[in-house]
N, C-alpha and C positions, 0 to 999 in steps of 0.2 A: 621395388622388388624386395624392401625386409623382410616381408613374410616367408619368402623363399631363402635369404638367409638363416631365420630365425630355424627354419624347420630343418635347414643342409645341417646346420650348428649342431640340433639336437640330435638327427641320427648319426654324425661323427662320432656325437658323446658316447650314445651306444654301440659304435662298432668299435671303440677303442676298448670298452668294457669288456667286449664279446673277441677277446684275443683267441688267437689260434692254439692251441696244445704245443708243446717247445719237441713232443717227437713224436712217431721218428721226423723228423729235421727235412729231411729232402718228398717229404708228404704236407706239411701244413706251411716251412718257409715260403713257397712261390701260390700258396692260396694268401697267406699276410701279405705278398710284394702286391698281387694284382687287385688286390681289394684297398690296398693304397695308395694305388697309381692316381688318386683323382679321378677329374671327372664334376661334370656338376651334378651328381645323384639326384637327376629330375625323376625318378623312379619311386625312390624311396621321399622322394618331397610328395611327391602327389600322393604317394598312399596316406601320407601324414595329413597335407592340404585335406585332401577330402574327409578324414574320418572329422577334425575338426568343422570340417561345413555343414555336416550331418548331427552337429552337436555333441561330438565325445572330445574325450582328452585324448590329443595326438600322441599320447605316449602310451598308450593302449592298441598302434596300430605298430608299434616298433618292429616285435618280432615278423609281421608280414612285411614292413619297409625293409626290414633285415633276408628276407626271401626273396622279394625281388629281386635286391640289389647282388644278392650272391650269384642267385638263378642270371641274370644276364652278366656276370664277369665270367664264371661259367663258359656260358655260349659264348664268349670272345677269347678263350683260352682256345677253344676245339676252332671255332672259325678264323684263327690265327695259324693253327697248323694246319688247316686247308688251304690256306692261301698263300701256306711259308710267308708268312708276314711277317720281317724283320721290327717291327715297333710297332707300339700303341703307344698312345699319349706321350708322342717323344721318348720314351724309353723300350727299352729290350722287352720282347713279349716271353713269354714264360718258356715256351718251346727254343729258343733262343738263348735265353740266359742258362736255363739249365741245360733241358733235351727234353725231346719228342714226347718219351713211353712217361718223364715227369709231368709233363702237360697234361696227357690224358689219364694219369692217376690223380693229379690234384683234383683238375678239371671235374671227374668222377666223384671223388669225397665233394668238391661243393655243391653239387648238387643235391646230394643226399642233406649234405647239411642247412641246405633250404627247406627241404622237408622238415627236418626237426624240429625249425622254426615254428610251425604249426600245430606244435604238439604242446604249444605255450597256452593253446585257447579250448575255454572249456569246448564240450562234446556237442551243443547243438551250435555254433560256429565253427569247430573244428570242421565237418566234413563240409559244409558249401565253399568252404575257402579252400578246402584242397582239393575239390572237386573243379574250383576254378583256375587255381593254378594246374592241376596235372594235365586239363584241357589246352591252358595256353602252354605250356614246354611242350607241347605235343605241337601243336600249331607252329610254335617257333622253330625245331626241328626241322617240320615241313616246307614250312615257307624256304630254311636253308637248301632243303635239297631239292625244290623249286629252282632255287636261284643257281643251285650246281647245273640243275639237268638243262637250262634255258641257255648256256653257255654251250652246248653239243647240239641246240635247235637253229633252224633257221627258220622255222613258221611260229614261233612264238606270239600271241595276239596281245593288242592293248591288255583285252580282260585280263588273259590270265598273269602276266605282270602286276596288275591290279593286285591279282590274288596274293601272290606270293609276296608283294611290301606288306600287304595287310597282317600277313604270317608271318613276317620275318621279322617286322619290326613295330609296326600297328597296335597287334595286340598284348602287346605285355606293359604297353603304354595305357591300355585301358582295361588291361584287368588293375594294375596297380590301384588305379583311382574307385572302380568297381570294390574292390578289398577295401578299400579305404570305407566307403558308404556300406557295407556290409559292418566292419564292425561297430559303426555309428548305429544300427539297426536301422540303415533307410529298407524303404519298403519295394517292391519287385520295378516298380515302373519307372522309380529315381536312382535305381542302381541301373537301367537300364539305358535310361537316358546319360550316366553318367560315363559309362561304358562306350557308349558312341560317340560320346564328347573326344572322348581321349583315341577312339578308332579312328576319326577324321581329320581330327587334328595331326595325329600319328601319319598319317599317309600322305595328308597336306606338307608336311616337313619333307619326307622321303621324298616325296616328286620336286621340292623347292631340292633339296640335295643335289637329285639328277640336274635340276637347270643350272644350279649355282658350279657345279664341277665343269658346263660349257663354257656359263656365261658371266660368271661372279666376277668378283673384283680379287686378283692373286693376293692384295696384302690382306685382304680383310678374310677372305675363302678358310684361311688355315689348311687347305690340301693345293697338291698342284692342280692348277686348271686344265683342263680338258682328259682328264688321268682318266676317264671312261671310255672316251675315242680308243686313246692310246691302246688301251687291254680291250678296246672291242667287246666292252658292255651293252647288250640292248636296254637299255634305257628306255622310259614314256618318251624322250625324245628321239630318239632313234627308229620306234616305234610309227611313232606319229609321222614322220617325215616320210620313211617308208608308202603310207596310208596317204601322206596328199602330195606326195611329191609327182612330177612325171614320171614315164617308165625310164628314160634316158639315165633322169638324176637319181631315181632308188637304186638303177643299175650301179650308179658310180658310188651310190655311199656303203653299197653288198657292196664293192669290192675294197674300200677305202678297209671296211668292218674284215677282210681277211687275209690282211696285209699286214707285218710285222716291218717296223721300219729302225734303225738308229736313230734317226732324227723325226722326230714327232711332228713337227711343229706344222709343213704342210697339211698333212693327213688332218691336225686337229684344224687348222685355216678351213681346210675345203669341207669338211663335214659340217665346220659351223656354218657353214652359207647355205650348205644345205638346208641344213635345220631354219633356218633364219629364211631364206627363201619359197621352201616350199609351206610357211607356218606353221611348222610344228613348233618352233619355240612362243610362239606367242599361246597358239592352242597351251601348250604346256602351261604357263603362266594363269589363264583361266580354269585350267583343273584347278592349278593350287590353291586359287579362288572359289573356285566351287568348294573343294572340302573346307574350308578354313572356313564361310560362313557357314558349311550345316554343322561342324562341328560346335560354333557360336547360337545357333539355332535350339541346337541339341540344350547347350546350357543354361539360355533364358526361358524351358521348361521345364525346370528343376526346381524340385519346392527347396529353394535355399535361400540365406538372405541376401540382401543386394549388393553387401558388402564382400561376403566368399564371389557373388555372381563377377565381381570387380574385380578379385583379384586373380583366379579364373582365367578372365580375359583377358586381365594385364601378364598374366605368365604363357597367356595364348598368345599375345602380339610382339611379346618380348622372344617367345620361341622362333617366330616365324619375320621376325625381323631383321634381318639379313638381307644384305642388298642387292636386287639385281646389277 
């Protein structure tokens, strides 16, 4: 995985260069804290990765690796104060360390100064790339308040779960790389395919997420295990069990789903045997599979050479390798 070093390395470079303004102070400090927090900037690597696949210099896609990567810290300032979420990445989230009304003022400037980024490229790129990013923050927005409103449903379907990872988290994975083949100047049907590379892959991860929070390994996980049950997440496996379970056991996993407990640990026991018995974890397992080859499908139709096609797929299997 050099290549994915080589390119984290280069937009470091430029976001060290692209420092924040020193005032006022309690507006651009906590947009510096969170855009430093780490992170492996897979975002800003793929818009880099592919503009090189398509044959430009990755440092021609900087200012858009620079739009993503703010646009999604952005979205994690605001969905931090939706969730009063004491941490990110091991340390204090921005509404925490400072306060709230600073969160949603920063949060507000980095958006805007996503935008700006785009004002870096001449006029006939200029607007399909902010045509494609205004589409995806719209999208992303969306899918959030999808995922709010599915927390007050009880009839929630597979689909529209489907729907809302693909919004929430999906597509700004595959407008990055889309942006990338944009300003390489690929042509309509290889920025299309490369788009859906990155959409399938995207949702392939999100649904390995949901299993890996049942059924992962705690040291390797990096999050508490079953932390979905506990806060009575509908999940694709929640879902799915729902769908093949009997009516006995769907009755008990609705009620497992609206019970607040001090100790978890039953509730997360019996849900998983749910899932595990009535096969919804295994069905889960084979989505994951299902997206993760169309999204490798999607790739080996890509006029590129064999060598980006390799590495591609080694940042594809390197994503999605994780263990059950």
């Amino acid at each position: 995985m050099e290549f994915v070093k080589k390119h984290q390395q280069l937009f470091l470079d430029y976001l060290a260069k692209n420092s924040q303004p020193e005032a006022p102070k309690n507006l651009y400090q906590p947009i510096d804290y969170i855009l430093n927090l780490g992170g492996k900037r897979l975002r800003p690597v793929l818009v880099l990765l592919a503009t090189e696949a398509f044959g430009a210099d990755a440092k021609k896609a900087l200012p858009a690796a620079m739009a993503i990567e703010t646009f999604h810290n952005f979205s994690l300032i605001h969905d931090d104060i939706m969730d009063d979420a004491p941490l990110r990445r091991g340390k204090a989230t921005v509404h925490e360390k400072w306060d709230i009304n600073t969160g949603i003022l920063s949060g507000d400037a980095m958006l805007i100064q996503a935008y700006l980024q785009f004002e870096k490229y001449e006029g006939e790129l200029f607007k399909p790339l902010l045509q494609l990013f205004s589409k995806t923050a719209q999208e992303v927005c969306e899918g959030q308040q999808y995922d709010v409103d599915f927390e007050m449903r009880d009839d929630v379907s597979i689909a529209e779960y489907l729907h809302m990872i693909e919004y929430k988290t999906a597509v700004l994975v595959a407008a990055a790389l889309q942006m990338g083949s944009m300003i390489a100047g690929a042509d309509a049907k290889n920025q299309k395919l490369i788009y859906q590379f990155g959409l399938d892959l995207g949702i392939a991860f999100q649904l390995q997420d949901d299993y890996l929070d049942a059924f992962g390994n705690p040291e390797t996980f990096g999050k508490k295990v079953g932390g979905d049950i506990a806060e009575n997440k509908k999940t694709f496996l929640y879902l799915k069990a729902l769908e093949l379970a009997s009516e006995q056991k769907a009755q008990q996993l609705k009620h497992l789903y609206s019970i607040q407990t001090k100790d978890d640990a039953p509730k997360i026991k019996n849900a998983k045997h749910i899932f595990e018995e009535s096969g919804a974890a295994e069905a889960s397992i084979a989505a994951i599979e299902e997206y993760t080859s169309s999204a490798f499908q999607n790739l080996n139709e890509l006029d590129i050479s064999s060598h980006y096609k390799e590495a591609f797929t080694s940042f594809g299997n390197w994503l999605m390798n994780r263990k059950y």
